[in-house]
C-alpha positions in Angstrom: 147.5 -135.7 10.0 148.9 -132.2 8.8 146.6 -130.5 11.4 148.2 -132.6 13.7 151.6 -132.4 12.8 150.8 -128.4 12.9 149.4 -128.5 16.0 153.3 -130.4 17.2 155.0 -128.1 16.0 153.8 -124.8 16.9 153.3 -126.5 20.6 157.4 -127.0 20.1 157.9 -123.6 18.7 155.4 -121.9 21.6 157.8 -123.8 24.1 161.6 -122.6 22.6 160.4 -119.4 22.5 159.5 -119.1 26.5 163.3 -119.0 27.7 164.6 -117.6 30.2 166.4 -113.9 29.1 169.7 -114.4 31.1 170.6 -118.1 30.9 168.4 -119.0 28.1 166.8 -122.1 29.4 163.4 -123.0 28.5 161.1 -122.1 31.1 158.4 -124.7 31.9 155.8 -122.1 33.0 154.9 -119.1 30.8 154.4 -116.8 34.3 158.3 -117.7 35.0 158.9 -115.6 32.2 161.8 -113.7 31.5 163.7 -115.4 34.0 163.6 -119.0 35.3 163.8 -119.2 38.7 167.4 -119.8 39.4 167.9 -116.7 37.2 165.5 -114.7 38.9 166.7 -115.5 42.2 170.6 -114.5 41.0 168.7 -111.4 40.1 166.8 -110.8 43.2 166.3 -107.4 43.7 168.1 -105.7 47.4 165.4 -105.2 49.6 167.6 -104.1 52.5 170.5 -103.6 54.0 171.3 -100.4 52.1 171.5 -96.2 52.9 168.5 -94.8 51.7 170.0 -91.4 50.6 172.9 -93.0 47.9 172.1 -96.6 47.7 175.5 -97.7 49.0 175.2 -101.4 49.9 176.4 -102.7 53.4 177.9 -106.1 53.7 174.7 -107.6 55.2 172.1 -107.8 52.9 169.1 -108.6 55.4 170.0 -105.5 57.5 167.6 -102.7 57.9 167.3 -100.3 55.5 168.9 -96.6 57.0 171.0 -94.2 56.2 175.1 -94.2 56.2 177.2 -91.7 58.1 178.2 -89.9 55.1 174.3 -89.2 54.2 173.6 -88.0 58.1 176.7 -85.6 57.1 175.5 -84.3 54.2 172.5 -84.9 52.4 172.8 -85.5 48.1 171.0 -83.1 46.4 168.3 -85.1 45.5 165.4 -86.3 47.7 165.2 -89.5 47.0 166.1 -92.9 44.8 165.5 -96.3 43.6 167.4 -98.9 42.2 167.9 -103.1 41.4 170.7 -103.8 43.1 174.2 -104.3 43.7 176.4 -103.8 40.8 178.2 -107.4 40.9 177.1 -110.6 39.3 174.8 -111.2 37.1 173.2 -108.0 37.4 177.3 -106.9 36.0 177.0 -108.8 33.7 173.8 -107.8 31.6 174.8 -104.3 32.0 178.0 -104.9 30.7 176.3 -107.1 27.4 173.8 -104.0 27.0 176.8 -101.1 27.3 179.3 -102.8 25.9 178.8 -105.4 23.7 175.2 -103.5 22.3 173.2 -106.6 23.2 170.1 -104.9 22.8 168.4 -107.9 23.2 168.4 -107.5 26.6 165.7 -105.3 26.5 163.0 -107.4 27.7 164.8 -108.2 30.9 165.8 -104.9 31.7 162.2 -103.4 31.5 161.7 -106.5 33.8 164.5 -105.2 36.5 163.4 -101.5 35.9 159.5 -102.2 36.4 160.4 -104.2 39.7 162.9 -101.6 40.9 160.1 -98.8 40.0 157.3 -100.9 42.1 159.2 -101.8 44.7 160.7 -97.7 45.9 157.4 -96.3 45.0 158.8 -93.1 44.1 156.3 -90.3 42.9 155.5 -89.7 39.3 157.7 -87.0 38.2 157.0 -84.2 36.2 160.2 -85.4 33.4 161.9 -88.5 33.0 166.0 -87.1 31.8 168.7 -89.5 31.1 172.0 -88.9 32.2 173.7 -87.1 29.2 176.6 -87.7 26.8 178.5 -86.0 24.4 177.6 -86.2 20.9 180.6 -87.5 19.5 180.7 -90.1 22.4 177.4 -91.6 21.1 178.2 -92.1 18.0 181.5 -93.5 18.8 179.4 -96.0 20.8 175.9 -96.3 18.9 173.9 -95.4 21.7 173.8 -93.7 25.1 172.6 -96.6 27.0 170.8 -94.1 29.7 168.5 -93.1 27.2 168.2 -96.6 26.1 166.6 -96.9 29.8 165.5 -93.8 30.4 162.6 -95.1 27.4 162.1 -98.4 29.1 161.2 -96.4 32.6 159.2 -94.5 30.5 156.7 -97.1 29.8 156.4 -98.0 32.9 155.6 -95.1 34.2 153.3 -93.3 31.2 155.7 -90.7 30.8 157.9 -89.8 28.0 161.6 -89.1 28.7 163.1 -86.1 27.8 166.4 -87.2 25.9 167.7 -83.5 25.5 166.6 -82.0 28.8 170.3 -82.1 29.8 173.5 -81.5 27.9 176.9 -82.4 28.5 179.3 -79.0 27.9 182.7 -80.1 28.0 184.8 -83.8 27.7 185.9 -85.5 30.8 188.0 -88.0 31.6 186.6 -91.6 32.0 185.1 -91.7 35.9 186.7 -95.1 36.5 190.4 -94.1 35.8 189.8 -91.8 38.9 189.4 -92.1 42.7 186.6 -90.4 44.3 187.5 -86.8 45.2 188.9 -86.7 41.7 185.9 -87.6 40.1 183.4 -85.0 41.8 186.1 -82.5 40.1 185.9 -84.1 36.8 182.3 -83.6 36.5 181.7 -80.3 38.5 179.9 -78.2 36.2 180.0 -80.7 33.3 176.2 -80.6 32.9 173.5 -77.8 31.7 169.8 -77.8 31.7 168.4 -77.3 28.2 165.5 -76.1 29.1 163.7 -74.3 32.4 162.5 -76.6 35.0 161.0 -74.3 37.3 159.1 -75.9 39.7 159.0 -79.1 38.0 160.0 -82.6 39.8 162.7 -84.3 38.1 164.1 -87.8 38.0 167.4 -88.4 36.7 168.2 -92.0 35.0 171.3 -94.1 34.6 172.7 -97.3 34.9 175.2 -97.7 37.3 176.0 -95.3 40.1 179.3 -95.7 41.6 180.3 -92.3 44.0 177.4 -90.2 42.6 179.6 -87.5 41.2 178.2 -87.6 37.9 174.2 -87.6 38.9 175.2 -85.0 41.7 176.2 -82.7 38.7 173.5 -83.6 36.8 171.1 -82.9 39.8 173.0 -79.6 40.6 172.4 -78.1 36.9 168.9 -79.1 37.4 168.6 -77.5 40.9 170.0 -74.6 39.2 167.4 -74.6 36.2 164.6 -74.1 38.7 163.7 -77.9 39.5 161.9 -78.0 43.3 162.5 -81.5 43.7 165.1 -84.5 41.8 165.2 -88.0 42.5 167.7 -90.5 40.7 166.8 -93.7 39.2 169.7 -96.5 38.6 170.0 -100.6 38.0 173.1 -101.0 39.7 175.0 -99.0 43.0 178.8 -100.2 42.7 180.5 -100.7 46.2 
């Protein structure tokens, strides 16, 4: 009878702890796992209808995939990307609980979004793995720097350790979402320093949300400048 009763009760305990990561249902298959399938298909990653060069997001999602007039202008100074998705949602939302509100228990189902994202662009191994940077006194006023936080995850995925101090941040700025878009290229200009040579070396830069690219386009131009023949950026979510 206690055999049995065991055998109950870890059957329960095996089925509570399969729940979904976002909505925390239980999830009747273990393969469903960490999102049930309403969840996963709130969190579907964009397959198209986006610019190739900065990830900017058309209004049709089921559009092909090509690059916006901006990009034929002007290339970004890196050579390529990938990314989850559009920054809105549910896919807001769990950024928000990881930044913000430090729920790092999260963690499972960002590895999830950053593995797919990583599979699905097939970018090339890089050489380094660098987070985007913050100041010092900025991560301890907020506990972490939550690009680092991913920059570890991607990590994992990819067999390659991140390089947490390969870029520094040299002066304060202003917060990037007090300012309109002209103004925040000029609050980050020159903000960012390699720490160490990159000569020849293929870089890919890592952060969570990517909004007009001024701060990875500084980041990637103090690279460039360190000696780095190629950089590609890695985000979860492109803001419109």
């Amino acid at each position: 009878m206690v055999g049995a009763l065991s055998r109950v009760l870890a059957s329960v305990l095996h089925a509570a702890g399969r729940r979904c990561q976002y909505c925390a249902a239980v999830l009747r298959h273990a393969g469903d796992f960490p999102l049930c399938p309403d969840c996963r298909e709130l969190l579907a990653p964009r397959v198209g209808g986006y610019c190739p060069d900065c990830g900017i997001c058309y209004a049709d999602p089921a559009a092909p995939v090509y690059s916006c007039l901006a990009c034929r202008r002007s290339k970004p100074p890196w050579s390529a990307l990938a990314f989850h998705g559009l920054y809105s949602g549910a896919l807001r939302d769990i950024i928000h609980r990881h930044k913000f509100s430090h729920d790092h228990g999260q963690g499972q189902l960002l590895a999830h979004l950053l593995r797919q994202a990583w599979d699905r662009h097939g970018l090339a191994r890089p050489d380094c793995i660098l987070p985007v940077p913050m100041l010092p006194a900025k991560v301890l006023s907020r506990g972490f720097n939550q690009s680092v936080e991913l920059a570890r995850m991607l990590g994992k995925a990819t067999g390659l350790a991140p390089k947490p101090c390969g870029l520094r941040k040299t002066r304060d700025t202003m917060a990037q979402s007090s300012l309109g878009r002209a103004e925040r290229h000029r609050n980050v200009a020159g903000a960012f320093k390699a720490a160490t040579d990159m000569t020849g070396q293929h870089v890919l830069l890592v952060d969570d949300v990517m909004t007009t690219g001024a701060t990875l386009t500084a980041c990637a131009e103090a690279c460039r400048v360190a000696g780095a023949r190629r950089v590609d950026i890695f985000f979860l979510g492109r803001a419109v």
